[in-house]
C-alpha positions in Angstrom: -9.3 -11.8 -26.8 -6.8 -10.2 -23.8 -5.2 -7.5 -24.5 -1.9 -6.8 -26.6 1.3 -6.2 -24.2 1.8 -2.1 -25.4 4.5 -1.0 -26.8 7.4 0.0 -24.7 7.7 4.3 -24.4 11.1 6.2 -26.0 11.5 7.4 -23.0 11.8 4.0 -20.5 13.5 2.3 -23.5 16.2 5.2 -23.6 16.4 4.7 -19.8 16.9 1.1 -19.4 19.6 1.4 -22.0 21.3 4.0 -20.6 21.2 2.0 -17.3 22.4 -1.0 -19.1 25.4 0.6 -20.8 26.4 2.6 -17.1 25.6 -0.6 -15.2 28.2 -2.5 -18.0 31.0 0.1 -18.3 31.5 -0.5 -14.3 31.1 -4.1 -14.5 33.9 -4.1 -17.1 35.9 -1.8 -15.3 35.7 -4.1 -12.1 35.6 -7.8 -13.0 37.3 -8.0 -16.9 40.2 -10.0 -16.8 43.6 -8.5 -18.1 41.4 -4.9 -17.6 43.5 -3.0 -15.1 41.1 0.5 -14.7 41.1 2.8 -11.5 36.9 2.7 -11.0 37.4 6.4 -9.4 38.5 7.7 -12.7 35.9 5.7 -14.7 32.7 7.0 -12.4 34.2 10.9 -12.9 34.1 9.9 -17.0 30.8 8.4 -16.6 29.8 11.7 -14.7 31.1 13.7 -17.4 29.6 12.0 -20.1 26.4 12.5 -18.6 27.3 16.5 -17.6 27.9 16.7 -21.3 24.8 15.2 -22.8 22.8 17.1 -20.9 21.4 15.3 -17.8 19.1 16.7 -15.8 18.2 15.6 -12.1 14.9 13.7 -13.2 17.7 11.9 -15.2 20.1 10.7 -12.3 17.0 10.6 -10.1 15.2 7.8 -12.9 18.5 5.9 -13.2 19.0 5.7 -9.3 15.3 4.3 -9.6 16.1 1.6 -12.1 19.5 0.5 -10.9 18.8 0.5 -7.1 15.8 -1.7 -7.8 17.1 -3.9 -9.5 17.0 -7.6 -8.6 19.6 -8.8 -11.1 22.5 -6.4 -9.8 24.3 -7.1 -6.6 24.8 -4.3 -3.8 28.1 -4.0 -4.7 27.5 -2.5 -8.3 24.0 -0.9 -7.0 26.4 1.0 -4.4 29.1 1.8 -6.7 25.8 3.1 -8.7 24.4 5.4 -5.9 27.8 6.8 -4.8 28.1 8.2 -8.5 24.2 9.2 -9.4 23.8 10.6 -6.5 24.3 14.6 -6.6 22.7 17.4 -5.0 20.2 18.0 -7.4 18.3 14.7 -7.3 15.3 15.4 -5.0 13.9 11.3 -4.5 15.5 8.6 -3.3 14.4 5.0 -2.0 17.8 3.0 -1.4 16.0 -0.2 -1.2 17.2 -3.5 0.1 21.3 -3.5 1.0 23.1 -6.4 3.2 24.5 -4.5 6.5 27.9 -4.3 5.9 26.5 -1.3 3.4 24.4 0.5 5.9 27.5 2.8 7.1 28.6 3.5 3.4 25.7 4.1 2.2 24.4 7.5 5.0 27.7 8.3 4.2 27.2 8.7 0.5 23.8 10.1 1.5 24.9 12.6 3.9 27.7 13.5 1.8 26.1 13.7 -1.4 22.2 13.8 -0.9 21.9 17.2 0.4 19.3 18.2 -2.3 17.1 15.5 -1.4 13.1 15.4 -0.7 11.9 12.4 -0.5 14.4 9.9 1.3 13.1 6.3 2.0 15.5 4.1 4.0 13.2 1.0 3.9 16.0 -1.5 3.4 18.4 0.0 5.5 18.0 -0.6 9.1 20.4 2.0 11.1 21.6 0.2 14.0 22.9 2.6 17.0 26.3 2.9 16.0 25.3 4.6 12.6 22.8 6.7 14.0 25.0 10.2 14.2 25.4 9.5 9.9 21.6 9.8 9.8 21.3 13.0 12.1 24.1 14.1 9.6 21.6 13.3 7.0 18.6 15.1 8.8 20.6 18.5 9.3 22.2 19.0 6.2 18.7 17.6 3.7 16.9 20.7 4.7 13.9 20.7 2.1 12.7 17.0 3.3 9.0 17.3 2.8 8.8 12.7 3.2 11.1 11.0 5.5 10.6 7.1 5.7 12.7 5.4 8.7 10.7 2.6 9.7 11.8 0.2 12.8 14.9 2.5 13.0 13.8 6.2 15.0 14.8 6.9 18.8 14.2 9.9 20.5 17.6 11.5 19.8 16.3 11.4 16.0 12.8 13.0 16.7 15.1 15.4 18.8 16.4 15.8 15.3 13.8 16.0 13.2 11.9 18.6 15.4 15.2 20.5 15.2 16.1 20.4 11.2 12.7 19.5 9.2 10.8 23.1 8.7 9.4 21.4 5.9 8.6 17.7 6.6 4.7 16.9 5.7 5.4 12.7 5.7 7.1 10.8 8.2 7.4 7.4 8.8 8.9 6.2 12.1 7.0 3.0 12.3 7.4 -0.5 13.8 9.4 -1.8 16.7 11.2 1.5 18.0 12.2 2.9 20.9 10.5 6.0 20.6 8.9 7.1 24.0 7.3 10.8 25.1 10.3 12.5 25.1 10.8 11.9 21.6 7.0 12.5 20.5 7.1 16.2 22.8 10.1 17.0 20.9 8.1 16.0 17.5 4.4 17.5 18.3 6.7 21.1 19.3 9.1 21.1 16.2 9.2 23.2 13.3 7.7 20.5 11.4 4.4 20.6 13.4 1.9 22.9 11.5 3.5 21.0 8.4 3.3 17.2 9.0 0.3 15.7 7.5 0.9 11.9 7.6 2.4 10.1 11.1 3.2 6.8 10.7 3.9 5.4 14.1 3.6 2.3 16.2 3.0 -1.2 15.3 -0.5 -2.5 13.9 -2.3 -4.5 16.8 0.4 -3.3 19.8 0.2 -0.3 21.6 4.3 0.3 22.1 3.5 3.7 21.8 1.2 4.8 24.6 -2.3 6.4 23.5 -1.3 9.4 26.0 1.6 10.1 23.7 0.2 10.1 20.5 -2.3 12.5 21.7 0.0 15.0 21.8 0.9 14.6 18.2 -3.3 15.3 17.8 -3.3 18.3 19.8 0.1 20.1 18.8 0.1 19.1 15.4 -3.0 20.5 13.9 -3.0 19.3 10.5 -1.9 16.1 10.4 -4.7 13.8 8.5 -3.6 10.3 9.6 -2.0 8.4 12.2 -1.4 5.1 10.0 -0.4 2.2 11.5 -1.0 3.4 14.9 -4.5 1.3 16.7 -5.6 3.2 19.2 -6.1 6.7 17.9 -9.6 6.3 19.9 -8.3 6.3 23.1 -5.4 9.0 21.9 -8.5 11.5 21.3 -10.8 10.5 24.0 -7.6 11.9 26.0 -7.6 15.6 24.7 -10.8 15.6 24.6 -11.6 14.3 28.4 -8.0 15.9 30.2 -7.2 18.9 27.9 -10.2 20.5 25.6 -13.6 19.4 25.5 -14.1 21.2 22.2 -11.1 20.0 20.2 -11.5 18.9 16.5 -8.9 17.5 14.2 -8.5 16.8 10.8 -8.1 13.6 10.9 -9.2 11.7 7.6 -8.4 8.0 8.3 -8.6 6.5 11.9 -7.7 3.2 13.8 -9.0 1.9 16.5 -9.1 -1.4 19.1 -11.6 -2.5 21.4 -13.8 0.7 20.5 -16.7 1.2 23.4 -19.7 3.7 23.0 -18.1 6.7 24.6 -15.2 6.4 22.2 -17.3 6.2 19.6 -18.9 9.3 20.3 -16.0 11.2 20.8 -14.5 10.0 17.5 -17.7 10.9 15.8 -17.2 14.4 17.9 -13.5 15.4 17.7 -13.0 13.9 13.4 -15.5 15.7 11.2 -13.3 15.3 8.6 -12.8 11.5 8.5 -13.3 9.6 5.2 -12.0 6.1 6.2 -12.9 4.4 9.6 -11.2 0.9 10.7 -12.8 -0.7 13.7 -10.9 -3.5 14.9 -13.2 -5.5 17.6 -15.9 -2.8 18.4 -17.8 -3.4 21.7 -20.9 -5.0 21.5 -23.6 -2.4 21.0 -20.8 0.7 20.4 -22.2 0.8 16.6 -25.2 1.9 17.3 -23.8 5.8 17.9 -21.6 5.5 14.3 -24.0 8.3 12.3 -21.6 10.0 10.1 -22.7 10.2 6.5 -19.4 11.4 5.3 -17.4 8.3 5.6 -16.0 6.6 2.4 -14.6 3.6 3.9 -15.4 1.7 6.5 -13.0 -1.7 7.5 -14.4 -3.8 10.8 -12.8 -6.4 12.3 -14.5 -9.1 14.7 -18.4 -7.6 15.2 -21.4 -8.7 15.0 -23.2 -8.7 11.3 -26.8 -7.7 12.8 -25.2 -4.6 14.2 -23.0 -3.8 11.2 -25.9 -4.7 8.8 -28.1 -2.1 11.4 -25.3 0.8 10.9 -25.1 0.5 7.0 -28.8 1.1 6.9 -27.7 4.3 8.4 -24.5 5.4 6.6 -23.9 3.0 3.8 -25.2 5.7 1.1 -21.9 7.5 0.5 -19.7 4.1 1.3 -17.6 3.4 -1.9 -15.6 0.6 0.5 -16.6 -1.5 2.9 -14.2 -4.5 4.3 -15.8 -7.5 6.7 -13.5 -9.6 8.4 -14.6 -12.1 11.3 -18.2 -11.3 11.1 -20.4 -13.2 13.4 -23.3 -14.4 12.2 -25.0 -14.4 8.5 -24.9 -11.6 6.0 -27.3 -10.9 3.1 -25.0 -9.5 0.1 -28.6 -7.8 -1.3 -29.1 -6.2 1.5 -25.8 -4.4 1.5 -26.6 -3.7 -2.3 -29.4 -2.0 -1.1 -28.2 -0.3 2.0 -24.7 0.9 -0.2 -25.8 1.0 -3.4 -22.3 3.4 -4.9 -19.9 0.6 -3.3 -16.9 0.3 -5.7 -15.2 -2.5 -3.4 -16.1 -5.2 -0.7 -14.2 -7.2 0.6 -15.3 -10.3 2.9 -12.7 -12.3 4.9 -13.5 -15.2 7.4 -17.3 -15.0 8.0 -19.9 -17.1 9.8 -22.0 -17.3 7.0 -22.8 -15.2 3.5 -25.3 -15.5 1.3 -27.2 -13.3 -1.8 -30.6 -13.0 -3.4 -31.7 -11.6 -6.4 -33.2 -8.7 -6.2 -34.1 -6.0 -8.3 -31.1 -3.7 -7.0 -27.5 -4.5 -7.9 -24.1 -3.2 -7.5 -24.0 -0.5 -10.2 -20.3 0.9 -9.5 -18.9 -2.2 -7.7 -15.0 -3.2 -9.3 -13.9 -4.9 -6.8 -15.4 -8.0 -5.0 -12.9 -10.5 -3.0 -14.1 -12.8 -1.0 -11.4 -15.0 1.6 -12.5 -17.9 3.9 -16.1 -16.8 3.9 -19.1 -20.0 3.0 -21.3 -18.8 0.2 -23.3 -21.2 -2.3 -22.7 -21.7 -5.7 -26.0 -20.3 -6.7 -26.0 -17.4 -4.6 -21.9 -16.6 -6.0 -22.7 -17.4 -9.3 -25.7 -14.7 -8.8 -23.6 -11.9 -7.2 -20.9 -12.4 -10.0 -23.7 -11.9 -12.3 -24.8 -8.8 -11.0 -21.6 -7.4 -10.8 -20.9 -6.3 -14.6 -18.5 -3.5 -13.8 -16.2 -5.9 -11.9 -12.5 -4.9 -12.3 -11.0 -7.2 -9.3 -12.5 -10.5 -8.9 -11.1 -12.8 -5.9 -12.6 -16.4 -4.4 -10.3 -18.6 -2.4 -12.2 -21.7 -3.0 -14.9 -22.2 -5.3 -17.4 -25.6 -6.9 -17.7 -23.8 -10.6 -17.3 -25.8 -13.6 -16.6 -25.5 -17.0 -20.3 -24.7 -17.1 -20.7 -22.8 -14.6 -18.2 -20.4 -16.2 -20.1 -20.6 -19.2 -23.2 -19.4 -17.8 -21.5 -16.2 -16.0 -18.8 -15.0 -18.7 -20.5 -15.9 -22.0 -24.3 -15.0 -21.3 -23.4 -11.6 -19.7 -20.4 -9.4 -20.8 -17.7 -8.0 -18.7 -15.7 -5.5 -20.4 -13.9 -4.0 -17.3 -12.4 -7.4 -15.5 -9.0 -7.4 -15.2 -8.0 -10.1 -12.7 -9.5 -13.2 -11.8 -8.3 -15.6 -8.7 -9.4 -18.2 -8.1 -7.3 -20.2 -5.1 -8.4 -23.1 -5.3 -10.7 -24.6 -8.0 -10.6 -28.7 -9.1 -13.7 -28.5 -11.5 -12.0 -25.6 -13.6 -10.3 -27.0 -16.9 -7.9 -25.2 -19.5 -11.6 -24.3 -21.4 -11.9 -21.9 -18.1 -9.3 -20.1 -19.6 -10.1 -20.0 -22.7 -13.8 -18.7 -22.1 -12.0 -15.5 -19.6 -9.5 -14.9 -22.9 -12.4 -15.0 -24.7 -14.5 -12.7 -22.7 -12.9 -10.4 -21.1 -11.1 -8.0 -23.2 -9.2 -6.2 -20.2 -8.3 -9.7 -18.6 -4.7 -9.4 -17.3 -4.0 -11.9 -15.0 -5.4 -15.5 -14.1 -4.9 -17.4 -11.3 -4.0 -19.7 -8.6 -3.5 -22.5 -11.5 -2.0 -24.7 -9.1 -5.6 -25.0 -7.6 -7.3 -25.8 -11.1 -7.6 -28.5 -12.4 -4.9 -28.4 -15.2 -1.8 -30.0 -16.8 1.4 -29.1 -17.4 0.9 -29.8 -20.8 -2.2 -27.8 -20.8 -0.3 -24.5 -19.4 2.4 -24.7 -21.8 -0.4 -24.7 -24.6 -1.9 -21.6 -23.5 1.5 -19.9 -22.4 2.3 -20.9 -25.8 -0.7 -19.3 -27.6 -0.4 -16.0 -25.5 3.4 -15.3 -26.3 2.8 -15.6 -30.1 -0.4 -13.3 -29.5 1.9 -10.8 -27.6 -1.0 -10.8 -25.1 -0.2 -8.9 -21.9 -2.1 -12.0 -19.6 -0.5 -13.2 -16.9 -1.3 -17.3 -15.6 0.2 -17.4 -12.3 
């Protein structure tokens, strides 16, 4: 049988009712009729009720989590929330989703009030250029920032900023659509942040807004930053410094992107990164595989290639791979000869191939928990044999599958696994509400089931077993 929903901690039950009671002493004060309460003087009470008790800043900070996440509250009690949690000693705060007639108030509060801050994510709030000075306000006066995250909002003048202000700063996030150009990323590659930033997350994925020239100055200024994230064409960025500036420069670079990757890029990848884990190849040049020989890589992701050539470099480096991800593969692929070529793999992921297919064979996937695979032809048999094989499985994802009730029979109930904890299935006719019943069955660890719209099923029948799992306080999700 699935497994029993636990039982909630002291400590998040405390929480949430502490948030409930603050959250409903302001709501009271705001919106009860014949209640005439100035809200000033009931945040200082609420303030010094919590002074009182004791709060600490993990306290405020875990409340400002809760209440500014919320999806039942509206931004007008999460603001009235933030402008009296927020204090100087609170070190992390995400402000989440606000309309934009909050943005101003809100890097006011922050500015004003946030001064202790470390981690500040403004995902949610996007600063347009009249607002701007209220976040260099915020920059100068949040001196220990070690994670800033302004995506689709930075300019040059903020780099500027940054550079300035941010001795300390190790994450940053000035990704998407910007308006970001050298000036800003000279200012960012020279600041006093530049021996400390480890993660860069610029550009947009697939568009080279940000030119390659550019970002190479943030790989030879800023020596110990491990990954460019979003940014495509990190390639080309090194093949600069290396061909214009030093022939003998090495980064520590850990997780690279690149587009339209020839042989000589390749090579200078493999040359300039002999740190990197995680390698994403997004339409290689034909034949450029053929120079990929590093055995340290953990992950490799490839996007439009050719599955003679891929299948040719696993061979080589597929020993230490514990991920490998496939999408657009031309031609056929033998699962059992990736088994045998990467035989630690703990996920693989498939998405729009030609063509896959898998025989038994005496070697299998011994660590493999994950195994999704999107768009991509495989036969029942040869499916049914892989899932077999794979008795470790944690993460289990077909987007259209032939089983039966059988079928699922023959894989769940003559072999056991004791790890699987999700199983989609997108679309499915031939599966009934027995499916179901076999995987609660099964699979102790099972916590969700799905796409049930895709299965052949009832309304009737998913009320049933809705039914059965709420008076079983089971923790399994239908979706």
């Amino acid at each position: 049988m699935s497994k029993k929903c636990g039982v909630r901690s002291l400590s998040d039950s405390a929480l949430a009712e502490l948030a409930n009671q603050i959250v409903s002493t302001i709501g009271y004060a705001k919106y009860a009729p014949d209640v005439v309460l100035d809200i000033d003087i009931v945040m200082v009470d609420i303030n010094q009720y919590l002074e009182q008790t004791g709060a600490t800043w993990n306290i405020y900070q875990d409340l400002l989590r809760v209440i500014l996440s919320s999806d039942y509250l509206d931004a007008n009690m999460r603001f009235t929330c933030l402008q009296m949690l927020l204090n100087g000693s609170v070190a992390f705060l995400v402000t989440e989703v606000f309309p934009f007639s909050y943005y101003e108030k809100i890097l006011q509060v922050i500015a004003a009030q946030g001064t202790g801050l470390r981690v500040l994510n403004l995902k949610g709030v996007w600063v347009k250029e009249e607002h701007m000075h209220y976040l260099f306000e915020i920059v100068r006066k949040c001196k220990y920032l070690t994670k800033l995250f302004v995506p689709y909002i930075a300019n040059d003048d903020l780099l500027e900023v940054i550079a300035k202000h941010c001795s300390q700063l190790k994450v940053l996030d000035i990704s998407g659509e910007t308006d970001i150009t050298e000036i800003g990323i000279e200012s960012l590659s020279h600041g006093k942040c530049n021996d400390k930033l480890r993660v860069v997350d610029v550009g947009m994925p697939g568009e080279e807004n940000i030119c390659y020239s550019d970002i190479a100055l943030i790989l030879e200024h800023c020596p110990n930053v491990e990954t460019l994230s979003t940014y495509s064409f990190v390639g080309a960025s090194l093949k600069f410094v290396h061909d214009n500036i030093d022939e003998n420069f090495t980064c520590k670079l850990r997780y690279l992107h690149d587009t339209g990757t020839d042989e000589e890029t390749l090579r200078v990848i493999m040359k300039t990164c002999p740190h990197l884990e995680s390698l994403y190849l997004d339409t290689p040049k034909a034949g450029s595989l053929s120079v990929l020989t590093s055995t340290f890589l953990r992950k490799l992701k490839v996007y439009k290639f050719s599955c003679a050539e891929v299948m040719e470099v696993l061979d080589r480096i597929g020993h230490n791979l514990s991920h490998l991800t496939m999408i657009k593969g031309v031609g056929h692929m033998e699962i059992s000869e990736i088994v045998r070529a990467c035989p630690l793999l703990v996920d693989l992921d498939c998405y729009m191939m030609d063509g896959l297919s898998y025989t038994k064979d005496s070697n299998r996937f011994e660590c493999l928990e994950g195994l999704e695979m999107l768009s991509s032809p495989m036969s029942n048999t040869s499916l049914k044999m892989l899932i077999c094989s794979c008795r470790q499985l944690k993460r289990l994802a077909v987007d259209s599958i032939n089983f039966t009730d059988e079928d699922i029979i023959n894989i769940f109930v003559e072999h056991d696994f004791y790890a699987l904890e999700d199983v989609w299935f997108t679309l499915a006719p031939n599966l009934t509400v027995q499916s179901i019943e076999i995987l609660m069955d099964r699979c102790p660890e099972l916590q969700s089931v799905g796409q049930l719209s895709g299965w052949s099923l009832t309304p009737d029948d998913l009320a049933l077993i809705r039914g059965l799992l709420k008076s079983g306080n089971s923790c399994l999700r239908l979706q």
